[in-house]
C-alpha positions in Angstrom: 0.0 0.0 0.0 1.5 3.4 -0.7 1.2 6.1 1.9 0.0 9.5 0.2 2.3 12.3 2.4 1.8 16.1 2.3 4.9 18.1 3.3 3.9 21.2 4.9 7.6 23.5 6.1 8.2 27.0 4.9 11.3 26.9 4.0 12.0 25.7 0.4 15.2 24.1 0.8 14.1 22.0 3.8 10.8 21.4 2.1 12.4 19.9 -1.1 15.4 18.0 0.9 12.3 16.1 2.7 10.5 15.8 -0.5 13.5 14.1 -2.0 14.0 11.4 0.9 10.2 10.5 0.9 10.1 10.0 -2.9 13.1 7.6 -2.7 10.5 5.1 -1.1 9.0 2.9 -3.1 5.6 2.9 -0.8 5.5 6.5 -0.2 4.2 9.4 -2.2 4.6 13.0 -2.0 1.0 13.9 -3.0 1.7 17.5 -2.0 3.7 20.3 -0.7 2.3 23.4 1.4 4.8 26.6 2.2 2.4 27.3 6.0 0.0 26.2 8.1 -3.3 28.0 6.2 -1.9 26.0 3.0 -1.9 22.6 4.4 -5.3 22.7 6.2 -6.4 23.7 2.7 -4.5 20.8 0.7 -5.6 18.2 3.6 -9.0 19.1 3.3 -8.4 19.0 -0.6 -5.8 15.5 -0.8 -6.7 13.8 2.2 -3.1 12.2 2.7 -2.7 9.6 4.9 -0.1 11.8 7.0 0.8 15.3 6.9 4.9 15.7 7.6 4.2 19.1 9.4 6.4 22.0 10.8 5.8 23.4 14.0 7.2 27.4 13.1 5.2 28.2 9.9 4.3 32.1 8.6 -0.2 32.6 8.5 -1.3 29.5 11.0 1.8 27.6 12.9 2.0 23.7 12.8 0.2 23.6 16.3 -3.0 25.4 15.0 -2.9 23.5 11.7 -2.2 19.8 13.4 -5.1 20.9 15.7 -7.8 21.2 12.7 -6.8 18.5 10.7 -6.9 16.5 13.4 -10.4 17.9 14.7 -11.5 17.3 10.8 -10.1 13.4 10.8 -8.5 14.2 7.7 -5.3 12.5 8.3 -2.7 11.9 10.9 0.2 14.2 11.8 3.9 14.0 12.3 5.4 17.0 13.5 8.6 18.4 13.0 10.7 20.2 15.2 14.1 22.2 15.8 14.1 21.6 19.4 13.6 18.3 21.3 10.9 20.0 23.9 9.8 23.0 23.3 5.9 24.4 23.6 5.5 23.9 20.0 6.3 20.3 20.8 3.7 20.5 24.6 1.2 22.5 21.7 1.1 19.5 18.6 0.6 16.9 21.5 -2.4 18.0 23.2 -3.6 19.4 19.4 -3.1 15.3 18.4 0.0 14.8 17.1 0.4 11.0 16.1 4.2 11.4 16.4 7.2 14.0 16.4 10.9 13.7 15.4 13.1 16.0 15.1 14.6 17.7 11.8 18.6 16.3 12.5 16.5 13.1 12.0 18.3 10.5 9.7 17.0 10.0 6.1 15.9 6.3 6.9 14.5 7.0 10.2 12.2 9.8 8.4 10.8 7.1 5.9 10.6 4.7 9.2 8.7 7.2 10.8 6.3 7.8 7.8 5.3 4.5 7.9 5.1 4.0 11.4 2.6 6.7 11.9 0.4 5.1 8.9 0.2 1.6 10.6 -1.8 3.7 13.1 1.3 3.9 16.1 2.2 6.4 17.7 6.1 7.6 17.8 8.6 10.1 19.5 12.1 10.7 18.5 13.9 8.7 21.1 15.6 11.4 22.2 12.3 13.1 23.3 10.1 10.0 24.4 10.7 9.7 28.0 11.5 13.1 28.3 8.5 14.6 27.0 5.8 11.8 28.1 7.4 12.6 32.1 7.7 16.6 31.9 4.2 17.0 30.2 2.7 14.1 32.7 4.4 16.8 35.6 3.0 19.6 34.4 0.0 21.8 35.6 -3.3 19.6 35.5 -6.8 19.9 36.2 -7.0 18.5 40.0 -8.5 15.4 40.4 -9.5 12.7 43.3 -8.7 9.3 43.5 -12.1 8.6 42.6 -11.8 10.1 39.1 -8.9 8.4 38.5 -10.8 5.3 39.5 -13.8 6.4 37.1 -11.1 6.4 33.9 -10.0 3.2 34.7 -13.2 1.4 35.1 -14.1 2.5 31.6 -12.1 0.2 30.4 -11.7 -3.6 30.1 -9.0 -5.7 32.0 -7.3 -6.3 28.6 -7.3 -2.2 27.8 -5.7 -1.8 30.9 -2.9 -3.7 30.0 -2.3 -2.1 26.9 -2.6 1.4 28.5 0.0 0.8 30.7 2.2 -0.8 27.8 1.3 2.5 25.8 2.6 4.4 29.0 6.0 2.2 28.8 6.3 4.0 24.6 5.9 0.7 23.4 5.0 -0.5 19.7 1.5 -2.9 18.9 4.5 -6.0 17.6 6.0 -5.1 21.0 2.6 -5.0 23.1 1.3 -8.3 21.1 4.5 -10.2 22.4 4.5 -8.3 26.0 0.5 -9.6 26.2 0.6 -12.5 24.2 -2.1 -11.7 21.6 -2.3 -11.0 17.8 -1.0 -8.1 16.4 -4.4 -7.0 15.1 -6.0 -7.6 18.4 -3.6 -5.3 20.2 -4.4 -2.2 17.4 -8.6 -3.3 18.2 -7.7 -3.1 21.7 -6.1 0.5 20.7 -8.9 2.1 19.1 -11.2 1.0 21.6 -9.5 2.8 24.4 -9.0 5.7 22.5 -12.4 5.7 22.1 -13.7 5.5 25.4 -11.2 7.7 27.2 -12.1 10.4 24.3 -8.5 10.8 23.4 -7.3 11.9 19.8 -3.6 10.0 19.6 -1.7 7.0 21.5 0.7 9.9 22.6 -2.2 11.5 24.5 -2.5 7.6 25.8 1.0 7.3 26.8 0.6 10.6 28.6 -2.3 9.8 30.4 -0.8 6.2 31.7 1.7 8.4 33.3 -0.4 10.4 35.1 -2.5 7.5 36.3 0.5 5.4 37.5 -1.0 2.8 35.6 
């Protein structure tokens, strides 16, 4: 299956650099290629890609504001690059939905790894951000809550969504859950979407997040 990207950055060298390593996939194809924010919410609504490769710093609408309606829309998961391994923009594209974020020093086959990654449906976070960023955001200022709410979360969800909460919470992958749990690939990704669902979350980051904060 090939994965349809749109490559939304403002600056056209690093815009065509990133073109040029995508198109040297076989199963990936640049369907288009927006200069800022404004652009790509346009060309998502107009493409619907299967991923949108998106800058965080971008002239008219930045990357956070654009992730946050495509997203809203469902019209297509986002990657989000960024300059700086945590940053607000980084705090901003996470709670906006972000299905992943890497950074721009990213190798050329850890770009294309990533794009196909986020279109099998999992979540992923340059590993030099991952713990980093799942333990400063789960420390950050929240909405207080009892015991009891936390309780209420958790009782939402099956014995089996449990697990794989806490195995999102732990930045693993659904081959790595499936052989932590002992279930089918397929199942895990069900298992997933479910949870997702009933916790009203819009990403497996978010997920992550929130097993962190529930000591789950």
């Amino acid at each position: 299956m090939t994965i349809r990207v749109l490559v939304a950055e403002d600056q056209s060298a690093v815009r065509a650099g990133l073109v040029l390593i995508l198109r040297s996939a076989p199963d990936i194809e640049v369907c288009g290629e927006a200069a800022d924010g404004e652009q790509a919410v346009e060309l998502a609504r107009e493409l619907r890609p299967d991923l949108v490769l998106m800058d965080v710093q971008m002239p008219r609408l930045d990357g956070v504001a654009a992730t946050r309606r495509v997203v809203a829309e469902g019209l297509a998961d986002v990657l989000v690059l960024t300059t700086f391994d945590l940053d607000e923009y980084v705090f901003g594209a996470l709670r906006a939905g972000a299905s992943g974020f890497l950074l721009k020093n990213t190798e050329a086959g850890d770009l294309l790894e990533a794009v196909r990654t986020v279109a099998r449906g999992e979540g992923l976070i340059a590993p030099a951000v991952t713990r980093r960023l799942i333990a400063e955001f789960a420390a950050g200022p929240a909405a207080e809550e009892s015991p009891a709410a936390d309780l209420e979360v958790l009782e939402r969800l099956t014995r089996r969504e449990r697990e794989v909460l806490s195995s999102l919470g732990k930045g693993l992958s659904n081959a790595e859950i499936a052989v932590r749990l002992d279930m089918a690939e397929a199942t895990v990704k069900t298992h997933v979407s479910r949870l997702l669902a009933k916790l009203e979350l819009r990403s497996r980051v978010q997920a992550a997040v929130l097993a962190q904060e529930l000591g789950v």
